[in-house]
MARKOL-522176 format. One line per 5 residues: number of its first residue (from 0); their letters; for each residue x, y, z of C-alpha. Coordinates in Angstrom, 2 decimals. Layout:
residues N
NUM) A) X:Y:Z  ...
END
This chain:
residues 92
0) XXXXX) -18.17:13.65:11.79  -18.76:12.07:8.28  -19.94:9.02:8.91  -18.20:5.83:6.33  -20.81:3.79:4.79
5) XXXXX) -19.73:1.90:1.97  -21.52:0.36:-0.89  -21.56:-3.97:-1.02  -19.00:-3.30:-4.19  -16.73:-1.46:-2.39
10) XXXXX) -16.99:-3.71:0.84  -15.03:-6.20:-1.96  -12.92:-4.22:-3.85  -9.48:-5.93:-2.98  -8.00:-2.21:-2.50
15) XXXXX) -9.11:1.20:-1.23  -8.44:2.38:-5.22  -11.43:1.00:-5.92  -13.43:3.67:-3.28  -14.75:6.58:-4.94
20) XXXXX) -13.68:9.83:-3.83  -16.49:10.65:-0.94  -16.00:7.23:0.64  -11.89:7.67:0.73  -12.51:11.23:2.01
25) XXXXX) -14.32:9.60:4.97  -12.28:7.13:5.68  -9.35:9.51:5.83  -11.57:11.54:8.17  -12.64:8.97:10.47
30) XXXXX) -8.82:8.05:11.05  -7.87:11.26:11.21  -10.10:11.81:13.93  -9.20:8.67:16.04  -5.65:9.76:15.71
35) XXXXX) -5.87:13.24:16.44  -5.15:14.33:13.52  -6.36:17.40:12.36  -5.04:17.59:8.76  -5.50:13.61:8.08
40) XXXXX) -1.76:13.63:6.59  -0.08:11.66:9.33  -2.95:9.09:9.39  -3.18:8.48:5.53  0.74:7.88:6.25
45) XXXXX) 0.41:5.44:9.26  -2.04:3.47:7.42  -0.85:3.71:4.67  2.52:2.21:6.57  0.55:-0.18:8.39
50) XXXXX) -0.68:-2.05:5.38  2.51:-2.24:4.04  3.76:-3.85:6.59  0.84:-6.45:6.79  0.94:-7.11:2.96
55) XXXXX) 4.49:-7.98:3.81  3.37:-10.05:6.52  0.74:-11.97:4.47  2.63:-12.51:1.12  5.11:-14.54:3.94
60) XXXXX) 2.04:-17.02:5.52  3.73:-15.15:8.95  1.39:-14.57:11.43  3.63:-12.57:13.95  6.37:-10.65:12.16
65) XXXXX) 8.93:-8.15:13.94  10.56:-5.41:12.46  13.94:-3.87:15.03  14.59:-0.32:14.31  18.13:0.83:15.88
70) XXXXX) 19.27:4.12:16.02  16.50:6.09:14.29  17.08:9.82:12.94  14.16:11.88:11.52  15.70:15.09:10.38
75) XXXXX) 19.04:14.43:11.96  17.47:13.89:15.78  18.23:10.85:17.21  14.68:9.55:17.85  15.78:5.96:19.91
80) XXXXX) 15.48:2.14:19.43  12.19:0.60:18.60  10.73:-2.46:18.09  7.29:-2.78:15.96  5.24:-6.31:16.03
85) XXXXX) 2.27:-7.38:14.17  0.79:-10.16:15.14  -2.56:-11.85:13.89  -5.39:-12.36:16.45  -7.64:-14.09:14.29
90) XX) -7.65:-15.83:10.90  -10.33:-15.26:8.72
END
């Protein structure tokens, strides 16, 4: 597996858009790989899902923030009720 070592500049880039190509490419890899994902589309998507939801988080100051989803479809199958937290384990 490509392994993701990145330079001290993109260590601080404020955003993946920063990364060059080959260091994206692993990172999309790596999570692909803990997800078992074999295309890497689903776990660019979570991620990509997951930070949105803790930008949302952090632009509020929350440090535990609940989102209630009832009755979700995905292509017209009822898919249940769900509930997602996020919740910070330690501030920087």
């Amino acid at each position: 597996m490509a392994e993701l070592i990145l330079t001290e500049e993109e260590k601080a880039a404020p955003t993946y858009l920063e990364w060059d190509d080959d260091a994206l490419g692993k990172l999309v890899k790596k999570t692909a790989a803990k997800l078992h994902d074999e295309y890497g589309r689903e776990s660019a998507f979570a991620m990509t899902g997951v930070h949105l939801l803790l930008g949302t988080a952090i632009t509020a100051n929350a440090t535990e923030s609940t989102y209630t989803i009832d009755g979700l479809t995905i292509a017209g199958e009822p898919k249940g009720d769900w509930i997602v937290t996020l919740k910070r384990v330690n501030a920087p």
